[in-house]
Structure formats: structure tokens, C-alpha cells
C-alpha positions in Angstrom: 0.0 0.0 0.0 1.3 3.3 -0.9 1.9 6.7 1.5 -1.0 8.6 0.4 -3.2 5.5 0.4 -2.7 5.1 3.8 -2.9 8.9 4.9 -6.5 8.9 2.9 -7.6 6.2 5.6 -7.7 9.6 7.8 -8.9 12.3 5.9 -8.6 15.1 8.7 -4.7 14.0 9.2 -4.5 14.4 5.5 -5.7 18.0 5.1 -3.5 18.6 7.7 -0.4 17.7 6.3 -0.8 18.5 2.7 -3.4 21.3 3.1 -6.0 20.2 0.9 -8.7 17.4 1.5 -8.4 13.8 -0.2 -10.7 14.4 -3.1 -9.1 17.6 -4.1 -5.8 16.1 -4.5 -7.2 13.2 -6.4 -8.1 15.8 -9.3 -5.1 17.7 -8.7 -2.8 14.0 -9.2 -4.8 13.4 -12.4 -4.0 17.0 -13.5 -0.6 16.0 -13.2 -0.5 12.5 -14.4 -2.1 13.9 -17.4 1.1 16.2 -17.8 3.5 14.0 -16.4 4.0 11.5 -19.2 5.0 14.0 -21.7 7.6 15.4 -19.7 8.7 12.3 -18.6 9.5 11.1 -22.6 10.8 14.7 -23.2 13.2 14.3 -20.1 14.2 10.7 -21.4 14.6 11.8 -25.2 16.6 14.7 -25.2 19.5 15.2 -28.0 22.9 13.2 -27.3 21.5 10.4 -24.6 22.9 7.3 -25.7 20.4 4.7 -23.0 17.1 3.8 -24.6 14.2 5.7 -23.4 13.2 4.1 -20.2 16.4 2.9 -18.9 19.2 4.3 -15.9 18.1 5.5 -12.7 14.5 5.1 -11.9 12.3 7.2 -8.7 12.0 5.7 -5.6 8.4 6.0 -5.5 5.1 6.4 -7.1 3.6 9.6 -8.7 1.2 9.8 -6.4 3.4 9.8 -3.3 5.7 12.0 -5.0 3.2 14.6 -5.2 2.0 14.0 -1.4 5.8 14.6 -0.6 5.4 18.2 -2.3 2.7 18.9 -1.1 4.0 18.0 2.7 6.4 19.9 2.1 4.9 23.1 0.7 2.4 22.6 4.1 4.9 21.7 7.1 8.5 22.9 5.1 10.0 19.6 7.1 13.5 19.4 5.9 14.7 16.9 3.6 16.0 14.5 5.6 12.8 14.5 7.4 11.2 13.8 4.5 13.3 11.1 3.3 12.9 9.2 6.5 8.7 9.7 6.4 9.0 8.0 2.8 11.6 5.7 3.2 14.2 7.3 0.6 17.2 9.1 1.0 17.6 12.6 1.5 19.9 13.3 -1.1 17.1 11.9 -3.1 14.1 14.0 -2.3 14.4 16.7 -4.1 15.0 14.6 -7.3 11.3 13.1 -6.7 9.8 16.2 -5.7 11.0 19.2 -7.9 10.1 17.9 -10.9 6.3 18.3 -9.9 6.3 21.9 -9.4 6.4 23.1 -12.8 4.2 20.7 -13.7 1.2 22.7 -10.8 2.8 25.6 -12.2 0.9 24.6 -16.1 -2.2 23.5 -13.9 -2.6 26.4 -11.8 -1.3 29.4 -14.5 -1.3 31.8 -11.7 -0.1 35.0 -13.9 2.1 37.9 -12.9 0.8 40.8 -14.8 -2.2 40.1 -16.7 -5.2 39.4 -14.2 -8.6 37.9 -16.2 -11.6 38.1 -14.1 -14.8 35.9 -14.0 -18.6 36.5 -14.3 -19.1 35.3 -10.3 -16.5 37.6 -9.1 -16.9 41.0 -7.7 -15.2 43.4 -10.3 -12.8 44.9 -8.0 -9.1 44.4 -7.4 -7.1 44.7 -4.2 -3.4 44.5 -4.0 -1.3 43.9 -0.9 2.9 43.4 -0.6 3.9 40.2 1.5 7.2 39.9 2.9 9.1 36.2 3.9 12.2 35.7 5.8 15.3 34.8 3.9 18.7 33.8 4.7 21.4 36.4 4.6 22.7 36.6 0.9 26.0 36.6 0.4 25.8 39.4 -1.7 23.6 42.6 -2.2 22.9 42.5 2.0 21.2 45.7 2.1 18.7 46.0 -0.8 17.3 42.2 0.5 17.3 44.0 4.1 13.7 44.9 5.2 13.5 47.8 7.7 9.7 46.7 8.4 10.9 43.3 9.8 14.4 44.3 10.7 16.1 40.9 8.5 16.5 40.0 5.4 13.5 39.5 3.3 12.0 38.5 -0.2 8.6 40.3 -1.1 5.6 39.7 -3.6 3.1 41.2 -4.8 -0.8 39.6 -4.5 -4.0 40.5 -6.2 -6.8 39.6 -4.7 -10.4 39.5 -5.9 -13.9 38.7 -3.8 -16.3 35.9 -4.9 -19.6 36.7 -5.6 -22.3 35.8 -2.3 -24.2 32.9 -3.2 -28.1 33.5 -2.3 -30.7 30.8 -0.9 -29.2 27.7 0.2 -25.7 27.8 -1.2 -25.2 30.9 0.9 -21.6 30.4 1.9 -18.8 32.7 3.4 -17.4 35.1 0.5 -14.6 33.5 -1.0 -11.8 35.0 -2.1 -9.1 33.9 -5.3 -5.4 34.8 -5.7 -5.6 36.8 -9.2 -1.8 37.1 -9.6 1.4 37.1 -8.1 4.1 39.4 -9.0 7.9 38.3 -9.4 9.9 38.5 -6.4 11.4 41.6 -4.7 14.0 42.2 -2.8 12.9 43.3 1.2 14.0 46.7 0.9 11.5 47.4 -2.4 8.3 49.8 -1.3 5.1 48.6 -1.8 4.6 51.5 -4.0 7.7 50.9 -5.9 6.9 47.0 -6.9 3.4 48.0 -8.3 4.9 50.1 -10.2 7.6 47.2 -11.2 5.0 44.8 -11.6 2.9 46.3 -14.5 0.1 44.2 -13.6 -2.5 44.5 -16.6 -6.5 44.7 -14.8 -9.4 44.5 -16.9 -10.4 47.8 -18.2 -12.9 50.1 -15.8 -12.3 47.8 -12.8 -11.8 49.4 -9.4 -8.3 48.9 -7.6 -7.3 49.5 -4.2 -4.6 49.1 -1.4 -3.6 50.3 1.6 -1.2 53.2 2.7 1.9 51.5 1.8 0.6 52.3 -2.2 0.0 56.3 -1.5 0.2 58.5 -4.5 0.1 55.5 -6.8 -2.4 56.8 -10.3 -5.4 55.1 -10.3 -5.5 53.2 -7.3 -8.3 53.6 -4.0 -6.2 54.2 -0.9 -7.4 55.3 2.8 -7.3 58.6 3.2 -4.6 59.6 5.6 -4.6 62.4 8.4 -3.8 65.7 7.6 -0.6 67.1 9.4 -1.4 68.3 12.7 -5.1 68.2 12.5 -7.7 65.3 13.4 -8.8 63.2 10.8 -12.7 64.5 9.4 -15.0 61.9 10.5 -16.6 61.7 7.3 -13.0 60.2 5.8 -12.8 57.7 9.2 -16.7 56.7 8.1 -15.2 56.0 4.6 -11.9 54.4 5.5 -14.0 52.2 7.7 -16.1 51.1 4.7 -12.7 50.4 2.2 -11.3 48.8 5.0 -14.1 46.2 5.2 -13.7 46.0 1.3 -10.1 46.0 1.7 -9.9 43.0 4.3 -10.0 40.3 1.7 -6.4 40.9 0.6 -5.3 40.4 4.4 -7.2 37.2 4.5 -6.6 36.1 1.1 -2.7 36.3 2.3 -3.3 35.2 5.6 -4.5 31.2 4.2 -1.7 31.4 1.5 0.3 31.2 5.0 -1.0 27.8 6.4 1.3 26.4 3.4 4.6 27.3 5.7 7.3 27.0 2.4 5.4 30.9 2.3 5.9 31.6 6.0 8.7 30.3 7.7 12.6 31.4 6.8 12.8 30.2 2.8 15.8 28.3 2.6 15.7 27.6 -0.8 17.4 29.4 -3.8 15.7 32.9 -4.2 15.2 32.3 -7.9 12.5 29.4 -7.2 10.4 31.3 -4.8 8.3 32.6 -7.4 7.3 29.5 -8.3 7.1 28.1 -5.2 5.0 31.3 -4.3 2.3 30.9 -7.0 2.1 27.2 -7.0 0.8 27.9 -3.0 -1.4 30.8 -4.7 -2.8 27.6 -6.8 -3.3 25.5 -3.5 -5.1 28.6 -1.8 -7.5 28.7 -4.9 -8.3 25.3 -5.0 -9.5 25.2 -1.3 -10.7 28.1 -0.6 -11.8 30.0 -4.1 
């Protein structure tokens, strides 16, 4: 009997440790074992291999508890050796059964970085919010990947969030909300203001966007409006900062359960240049569950 097998026997345990429930990762494994068997005969036919397709080294384990290895890891960010001992392999050996996954979620999730499409059940309106991760000290370039928000080094995206329609009657459900897009990664020291301005992100045309202070003096985008030097703020603006704020709080929450995957919390120890795609293949998790 394989891993996952087992783990399904307890389907609380499994959401747990993977962050989605049983039958969602059933249609995400057949997403990917659609995928799979092309890149599998691209990796094994490139120009210049002299073995027949099919032959050297073979993985440890099955697809399927490959992908519950990823997806462990995205959720708990165990370490490797951890890992190994969990599913019986090496450690030396887990990333070469796990990494090949992720670009593979990457073609199932398509989670863009500047172009946001927007569907007919969602509320046509945008919110954008930086989010910053500990990083180990680089080796080089210290103090633009130095946050003075969080005081250590840090690497930084940009989300778009957008609101879910209310269902009516009895699917009346809490207001979802989706991950639109994630920008490239930022060093810790870039302003919020600054990476929108980076980012380019392309919004449907005549749809309302908004942040928070952090994106003050940015064209076209709904901020609070902020106190006046040495005078009280009106009370009309706190009556309507109130109401954006209650608009505005799906961006917070939206980021908040991207965070229950802890690869996007904890110190990333990986290379910087995967964390976008770690980053958005989390975005893709969030979606799934909670979208």
C-alpha cells in the first residue's frame, strides 16, 4: 500500500499535512498525471543520450506519493532529511522526486504575474497587498534584500486579490476569495509602491483597484485617506476608511491562508530564484481550497 493511500484512511490528518482534502488532491494527481507522461518522454529523449528511453536511474516511488511529498512539504517545510525518513528514501534523493512536480502545478494552476482575467461570479474589483518572507542572509547585495519593516533580510511579492460573488438561498456560503496574480519577487528593501509600479500588472479595463497606505500616490488606485498634518482626521474620511477597510480585508485574509502552506511563512531556505514559483504554485493551493 502506498503513502498517500494510507494517509486517505484519515482524511482530517491528510488535510492537515498536505493542506487540501483527499478528493481535491485526487483531481489535482490526475492534472498531473495527465502532464506527467509528456515530460517524462521529453526528459528521457533529449539530443545526445545514448540509453534507450526508459532505462538508468528510476524514482524511488510512485507519482502519487511524490506529489504528497510536495505537497507536505509546501504545508509543514520539514526538511529533507525528514522527508526522506517519512518516505523511506534518501535525503539526497528527495528533491529529485519532488522538484520535478512543481512546474508541472505551475501549467495547472497558471497563476499570472501581470495580466489578471476576471470571471462573471466575481466582484469586479481588485485589491493589491505586498507580503514579505524571511530569507537567509545573501552573500551578496545585503542591504537591498534587508527589510526595515521586519528588521532581517527578506524577499517580497506582490498579490492580487479579488472577492467571490455571495451565493443567495441555500448555497449561501462565506465570501470566497481567489489569488488573481502574483508578481515576481522583490528584494525586502523594495516599497510597496515601488513593486506596483515594477510589476505592471494589466486589470481589466474600468475595474476598481485598491490598497492600503503602503501604495499612497500610486495613479489610479483607491487608498485610505490619511490624516492631515497636525489636525484630526474629518470623520466623514474615518466613516469612509472604515467602509474600504471592510472591502479592503480580503487581501489580508486572502494572504493570511496562503500562509497555512509554511514554504510561504517560515525562513525560505531555498534558492531565491524558485520562490516565485514556489510562491504561486501555493497561490494555486489557496484557490483550489478556498476559491
Amino acid at each position: 500500500m502506498t503513502h498517500t493511500a494510507r494517509l486517505k484512511k484519515h482524511p482530517e490528518a491528510f488535510r492537515r499535512l498536505t493542506g487540501v482534502t483527499p478528493e481535491k488532491f485526487d483531481w489535482l494527481f490526475s492534472q498531473v498525471e495527465a502532464l506527467y507522461e509528456a515530460w517524462n518522454i521529453k526528459r528521457l529523449s533529449w539530443k545526445g543520450r545514448k540509453r534507450r528511453v526508459g532505462g538508468g536511474m528510476q524514482f524511488s516511488l510512485p507519482l502519487e506519493d511524490r506529489l504528497l511529498m510536495l505537497l507536505m512539504y509546501y504545508r509543514t517545510y520539514i526538511t529533507h532529511v525528514f522527508l526522506g525518513f517519512i518516505f523511506g528514501i534518501d535525503d539526497s534523493n528527495v528533491g529529485r522526486n519532488m522538484n520535478p512536480l512543481q512546474p508541472l502545478l505551475a501549467q495547472i494552476f497558471r497563476i499570472p504575474e501581470r495580466r489578471i482575467h476576471l470571471t462573471e461570479n466575481e466582484i469586479l474589483k481588485l485589491f493589491f497587498d505586498g507580503t514579505e518572507q524571511p530569507t537567509n542572509r545573501p552573500k551578496h547585495g545585503q542591504r537591498k534584500w534587508y527589510s526595515g519593516k521586519k528588521k532581517r533580510h527578506t524577499i517580497k511579492h506582490q498579490v492580487a486579490v479579488v472577492r467571490r460573488k455571495k451565493k443567495t438561498g441555500k448555497e449561501k456560503k462565506k465570501r470566497k476569495v481567489r489569488i488573481a496574480a502574483i508578481s515576481k519577487a522583490f528584494a525586502g528593501k523594495t516599497h510597496d509602491k515601488r513593486m506596483y509600479e515594477e510589476a505592471r500588472t494589466l486589470s481589466p479595463p474600468g475595474v476598481p483597484k485598491g490598497g492600503d497606505l503602503g501604495y499612497k500616490g500610486t495613479p489610479f488606485l483607491i487608498v485610505p485617506k490619511k490624516k492631515p498634518k497636525g489636525k484630526p482626521l474629518p470623520s466623514r474620511w474615518k466613516s469612509a476608511n472604515r467602509r474600504f477597510s471592510q472591502q479592503r480585508i480580503v487581501a489580508e485574509h486572502g494572504i493570511g491562508k496562503m500562509k497555512i502552506w509554511r514554504m510561504s511563512r517560515d525562513q525560505y531556505r531555498n534558492p531565491r530564484h524558485a520562490h516565485t514559483l514556489m510562491f504561486k504554485n501555493i497561490a494555486g493551493l489557496h484557490n483550489l481550497m478556498f476559491a
